[in-house]
N, C-alpha and C positions, 0 to 999 in steps of 0.2 A: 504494500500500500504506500504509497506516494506520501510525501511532508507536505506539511503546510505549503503553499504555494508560497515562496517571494518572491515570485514577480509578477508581474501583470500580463506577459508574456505565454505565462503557461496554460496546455490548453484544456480547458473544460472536462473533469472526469465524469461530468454528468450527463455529457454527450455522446450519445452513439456514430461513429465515426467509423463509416465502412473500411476504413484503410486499418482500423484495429482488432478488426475481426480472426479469430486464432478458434482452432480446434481444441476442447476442453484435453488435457493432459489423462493419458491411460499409464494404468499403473500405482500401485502402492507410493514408492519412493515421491515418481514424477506427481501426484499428487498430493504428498503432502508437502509439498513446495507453494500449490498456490492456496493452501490453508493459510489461514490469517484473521478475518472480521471477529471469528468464534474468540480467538484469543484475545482480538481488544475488549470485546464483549465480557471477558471473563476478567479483564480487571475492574471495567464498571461495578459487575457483577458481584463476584467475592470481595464483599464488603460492610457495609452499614448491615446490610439482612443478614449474614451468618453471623458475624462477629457480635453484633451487637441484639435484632432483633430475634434470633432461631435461639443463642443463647439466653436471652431473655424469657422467651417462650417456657425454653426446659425447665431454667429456674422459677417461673409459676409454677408450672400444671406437674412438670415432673416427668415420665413416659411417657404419659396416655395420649401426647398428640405427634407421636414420632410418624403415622399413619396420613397426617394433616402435611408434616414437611416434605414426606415422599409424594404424596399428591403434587404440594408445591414445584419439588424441583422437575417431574416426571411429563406433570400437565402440561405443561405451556410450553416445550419447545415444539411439539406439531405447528401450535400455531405461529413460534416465530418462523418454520420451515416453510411451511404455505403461504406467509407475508412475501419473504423471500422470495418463491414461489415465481407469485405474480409480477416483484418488480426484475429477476427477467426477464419474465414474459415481454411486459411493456415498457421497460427502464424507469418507469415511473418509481420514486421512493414514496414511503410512509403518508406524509400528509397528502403529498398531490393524489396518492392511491384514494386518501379517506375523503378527499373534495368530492370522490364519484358518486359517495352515499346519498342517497335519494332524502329531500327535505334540504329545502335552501334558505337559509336568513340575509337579511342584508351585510352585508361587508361593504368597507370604506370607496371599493372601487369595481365590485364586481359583487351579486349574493357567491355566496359559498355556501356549504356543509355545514348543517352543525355542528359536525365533529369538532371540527375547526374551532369553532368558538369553545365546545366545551377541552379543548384540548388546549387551548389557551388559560381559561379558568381553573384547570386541574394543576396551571403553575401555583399558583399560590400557596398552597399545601407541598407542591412538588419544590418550591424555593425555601419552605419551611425545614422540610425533610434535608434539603441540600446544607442547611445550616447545621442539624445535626448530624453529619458525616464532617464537614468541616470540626464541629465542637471536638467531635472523635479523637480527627489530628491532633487538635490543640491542648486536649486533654493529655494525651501519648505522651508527647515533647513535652509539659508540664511535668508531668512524671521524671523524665531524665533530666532535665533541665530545668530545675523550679522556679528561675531567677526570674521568669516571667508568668504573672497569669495565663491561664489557657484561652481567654477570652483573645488575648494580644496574640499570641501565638497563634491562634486562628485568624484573625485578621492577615498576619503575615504571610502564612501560607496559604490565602486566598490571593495576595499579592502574587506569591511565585506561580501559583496556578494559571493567571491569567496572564502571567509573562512568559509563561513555556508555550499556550494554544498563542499569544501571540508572535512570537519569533520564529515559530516552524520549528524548532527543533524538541518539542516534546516525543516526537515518535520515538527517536531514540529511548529517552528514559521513561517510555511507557511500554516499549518491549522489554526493557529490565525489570520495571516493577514486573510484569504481565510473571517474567521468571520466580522475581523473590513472592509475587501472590502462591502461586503454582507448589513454592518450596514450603512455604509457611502454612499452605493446605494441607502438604504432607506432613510437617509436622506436627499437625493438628490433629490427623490420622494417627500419626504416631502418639500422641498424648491418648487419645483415645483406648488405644490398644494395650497402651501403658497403663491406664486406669484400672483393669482388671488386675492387677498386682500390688492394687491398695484398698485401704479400709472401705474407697466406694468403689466396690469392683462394682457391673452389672451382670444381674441373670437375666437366664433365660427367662425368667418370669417378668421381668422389666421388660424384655424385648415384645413378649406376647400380651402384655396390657395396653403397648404403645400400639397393637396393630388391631385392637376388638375396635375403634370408632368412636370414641366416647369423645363429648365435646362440652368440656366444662362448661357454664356459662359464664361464670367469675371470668375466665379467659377468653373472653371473645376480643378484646380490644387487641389483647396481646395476639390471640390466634390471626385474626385479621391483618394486622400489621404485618406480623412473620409472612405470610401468604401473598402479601401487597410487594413487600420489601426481600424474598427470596426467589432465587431459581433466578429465569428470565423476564422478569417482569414488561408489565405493559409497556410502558417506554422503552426499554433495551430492544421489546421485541421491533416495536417500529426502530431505532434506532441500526437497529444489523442493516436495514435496507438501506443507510448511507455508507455502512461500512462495507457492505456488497459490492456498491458500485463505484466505491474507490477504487476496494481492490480488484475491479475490473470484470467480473462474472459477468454483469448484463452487458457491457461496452463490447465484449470480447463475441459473444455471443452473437451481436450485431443487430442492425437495425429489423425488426420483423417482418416477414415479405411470407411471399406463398411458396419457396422454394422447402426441398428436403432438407437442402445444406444447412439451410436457418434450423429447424427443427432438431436436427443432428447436434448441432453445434450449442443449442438452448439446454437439449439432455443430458448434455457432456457438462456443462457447466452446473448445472440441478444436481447432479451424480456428485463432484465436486463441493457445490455448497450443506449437500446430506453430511457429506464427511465431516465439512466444518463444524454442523449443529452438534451430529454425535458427541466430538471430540466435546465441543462444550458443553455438554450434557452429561459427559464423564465426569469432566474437572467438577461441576458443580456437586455434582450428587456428592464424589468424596469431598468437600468441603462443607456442603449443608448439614450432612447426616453427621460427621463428627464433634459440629461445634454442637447441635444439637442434644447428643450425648453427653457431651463433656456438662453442658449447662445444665441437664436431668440431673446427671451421674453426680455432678462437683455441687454445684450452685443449690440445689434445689436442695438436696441434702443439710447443706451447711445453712438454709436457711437463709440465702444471701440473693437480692433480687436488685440487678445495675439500674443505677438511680442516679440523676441530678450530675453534679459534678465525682460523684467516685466512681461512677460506671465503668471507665478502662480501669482505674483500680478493680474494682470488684469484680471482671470478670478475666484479671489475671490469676484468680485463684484457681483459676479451667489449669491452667499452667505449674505455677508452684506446690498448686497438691497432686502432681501426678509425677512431673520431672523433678522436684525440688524447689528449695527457693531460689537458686541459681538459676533457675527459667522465667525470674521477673521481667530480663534484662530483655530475655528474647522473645518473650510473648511482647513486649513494649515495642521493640525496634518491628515484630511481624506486624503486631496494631498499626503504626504507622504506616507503615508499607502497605497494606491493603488498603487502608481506608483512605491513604492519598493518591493509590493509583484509581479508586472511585473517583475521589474528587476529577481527575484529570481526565480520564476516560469520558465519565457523566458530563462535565465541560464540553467534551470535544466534540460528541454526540447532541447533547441538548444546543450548541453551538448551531452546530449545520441544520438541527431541525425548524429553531426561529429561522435561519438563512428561507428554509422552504416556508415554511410560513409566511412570510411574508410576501414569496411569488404569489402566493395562492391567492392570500389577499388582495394582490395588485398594489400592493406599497413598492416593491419592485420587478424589475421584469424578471421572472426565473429562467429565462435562457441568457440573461447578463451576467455571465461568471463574475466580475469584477463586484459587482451591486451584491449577489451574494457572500462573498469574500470581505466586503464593507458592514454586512450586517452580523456575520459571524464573529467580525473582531470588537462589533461595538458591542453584542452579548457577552463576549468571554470576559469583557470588563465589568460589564453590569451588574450579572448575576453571581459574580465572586462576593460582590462587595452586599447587594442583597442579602446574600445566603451567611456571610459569618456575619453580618450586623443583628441575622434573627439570632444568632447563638450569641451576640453579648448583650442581646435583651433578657435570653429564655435561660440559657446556659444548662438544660437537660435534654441530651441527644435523646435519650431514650423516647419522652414524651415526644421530642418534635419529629422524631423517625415514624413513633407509634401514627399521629395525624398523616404524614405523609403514606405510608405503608397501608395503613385501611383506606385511602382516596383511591389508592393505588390498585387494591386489592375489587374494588368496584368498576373501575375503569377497565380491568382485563378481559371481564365477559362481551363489555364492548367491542374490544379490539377484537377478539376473538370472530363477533358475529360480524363484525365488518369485513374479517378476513372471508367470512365462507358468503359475504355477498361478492366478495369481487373474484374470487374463485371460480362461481357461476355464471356472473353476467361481463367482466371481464378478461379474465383468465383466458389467452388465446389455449382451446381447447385440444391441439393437436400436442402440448406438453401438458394438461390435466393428470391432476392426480391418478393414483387407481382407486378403485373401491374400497381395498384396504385400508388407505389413506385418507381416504370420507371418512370412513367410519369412526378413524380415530380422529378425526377433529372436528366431526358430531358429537363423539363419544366426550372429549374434551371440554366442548361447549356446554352442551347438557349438565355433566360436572359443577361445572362454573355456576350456570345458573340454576341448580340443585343445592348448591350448598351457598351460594346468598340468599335464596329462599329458605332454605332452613335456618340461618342466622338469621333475617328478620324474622321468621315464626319464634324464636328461640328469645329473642331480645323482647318481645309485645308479650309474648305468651305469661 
């Protein structure tokens, strides 16, 4: 995937450009070469929801909703798969996909979608949420470094944030985090594993009350949030569709026409982006499923639930009751490291999506590379200084994840049902799914809206 552009020069990756046109790579090796979105996705990703909200979860309810986070991380990649999907089909990404939705309001220059609007609205909560991943950081580095408030320390590294998506050169230290996320997963597996060889080992009996379905009510805010704020959420999933067509899948594929070549060349690259979801679909599961243990197995035990400003305190005990106390140093420095390659990742992503947003609206024109490039850098400013100014109002990640993570968690069934309208009415149908693949992202949707119905019965009842 291509950096920042710095020049004005460079040409539009959001363009299909028959001269870029390339047959998707066969082969194990030759494909994992053009792997890549999954991975930026999976630093947004492993972050604020495992670290903070899945471990939160455990430390409520305990086992009984380990059944809740496999649904989480399991459900929703069909649907980032088939978002994807369709913007090879059409090179269209995320929002300009959801302007197709039938029901149009007025917008500033053109009606659009509702989605549109309500996907603008859902920032608010979603700039909330962003302050408590920031507070996360600032917590961390307070920890090591006391000599400053964590409120200041957030601030700062909302500075460096918006100074890396501005100079182009975060990719680099976003495939570094993308490693140290990846290592600090593992060794979260490992504390896990490690668990069993102390006072909170788990049984088999833990395991099998985590999987009968039981759904506290006391933990609905916490269950919600974990479910809003783990796996692929709504956002990341529209999000993959910029990182798609960075890394070239729909471009390469080519502009769609009635030939076979096009066809051929669209299934090779779908073939391709499977492989991508998989591979993130792996990384997440072992990082959702282990923090979750750890916060049943450690936290919920010791009676200890991440709160306010001790929260990265509190849920380094995942750590020093299983490695030692010598593991303060390294759950501190992994904390960091995940939760600011969120920051970066989520930046760079929620970046490009106001860029689209604002085509749709007609505030610019979205085939003017530049006009988009001018709105992404005036976001990556904005929204840094937004999101830590909410944490040195609130200063409780948890609470402000918790609001973001349940909007979040309501938004999904949307995206979901959006995906299976433009699957049908625009999904050029010569790369349609199979029926297998209906099924599970009927099957998925259904889910979704099965279990918000159950939560409002459960919440009135």
């Amino acid at each position: 995937m291509s950096d920042e552009p710095r020049t004005q020069t460079q040409p539009d990756p959001y363009a299909r450009d028959p001269k870029d046109v390339r047959d998707a790579p066969v082969g194990l090796w030759n494909t994992v070469k053009f792997l890549g979105p999954g991975l930026i996705l999976v630093g947004s990703v492993v972050g604020s929801g495992e670290i903070i909200l899945t471990t939160t979860l455990g430390a409520t309810v305990g086992f009984v909703m380990l059944w809740w986070m496999l649904i989480s991380c399991w459900g929703k990649s069909i649907v980032q798969a088939e978002l994807a999907r369709y913007t090879l089909s059409s090179g269209e990404t995320a929002l300009s996909a959801f302007n197709r939705l039938p029901g149009k309001l007025p917008g500033p220059h053109r009606k659009v979608s509702w989605f549109i609007w309500l996907w603008l609205l859902n920032h608010i909560p979603g700039l909330l949420g962003g302050g408590g991943i920031y507070g996360g950081v600032g917590q961390a580095i307070h920890m090591m470094l006391p000599f400053l408030e964590s409120k200041w320390w957030t601030i700062i590294f909302a500075a460096v944030a918006a100074v890396l998506i501005l100079s182009g050169t975060y990719r680099f230290l976003e495939k570094l985090m993308t490693v140290m996320v990846v290592t600090f997963t593992f060794i979260t597996l490992a504390c896990a594993i490690l668990l069993q060889f102390t006072e909170f080992a788990i049984t088999w009996a833990d395991v099998r009350a985590g999987l009968q379905f039981q759904f506290p009510v006391f933990a609905i805010a916490a269950a919600l949030a974990a479910y809003g704020g783990t796996g692929v959420t709504s956002g990341e999933s529209m999000a993959y569709t910029y990182w798609c067509v960075e890394k070239g899948y729909a471009r390469f594929a080519g502009p769609t026409d009635d030939s076979e070549g096009w066809v051929r060349r669209a299934r090779g690259w779908i073939r391709v982006m499977h492989a991508d979801v998989v591979l993130t679909l792996i990384i997440l599961s072992f990082a959702t499923v282990p923090f979750y243990m750890l916060g049943a197995g450690v936290l919920h035990r010791m009676g200890r639930i991440p709160d306010g400003l001790e929260t990265i305190s509190i849920l380094s005990n995942m750590f020093t009751q299983t490695l030692g106390v010598w593991a303060w140093w390294l759950f501190m420095f992994g904390a960091f490291f995940v939760l600011f390659s969120t920051v970066v990742s989520g930046l760079g992503g929620g970046a490009r999506m106001m860029a689209d947003c604002m085509g749709v609206l007609g505030v610019i024109d979205p085939t003017n590379y530049k006009a988009r490039l001018r709105v992404l850098r005036i976001w990556a400013v904005v929204a840094p200084v937004i999101m830590s100014l909410c944490y040195f109002v609130v200063q409780n990640p948890v609470w402000m994840l918790t609001i973001s993570g349940t909007i979040g968690a309501m938004m999904m069934p949307i995206v979901a049902g959006g995906t299976i309208y433009l699957r049908y009415t625009h999904t050029d149908q010569r790369i349609a799914p199979t029926w297998k693949a209906d099924l599970i992202l009927w099957s998925c949707f259904l889910i979704m809206i099965t279990l918000a119905g159950y939560i409002i019965f459960r919440i009135f009842a």
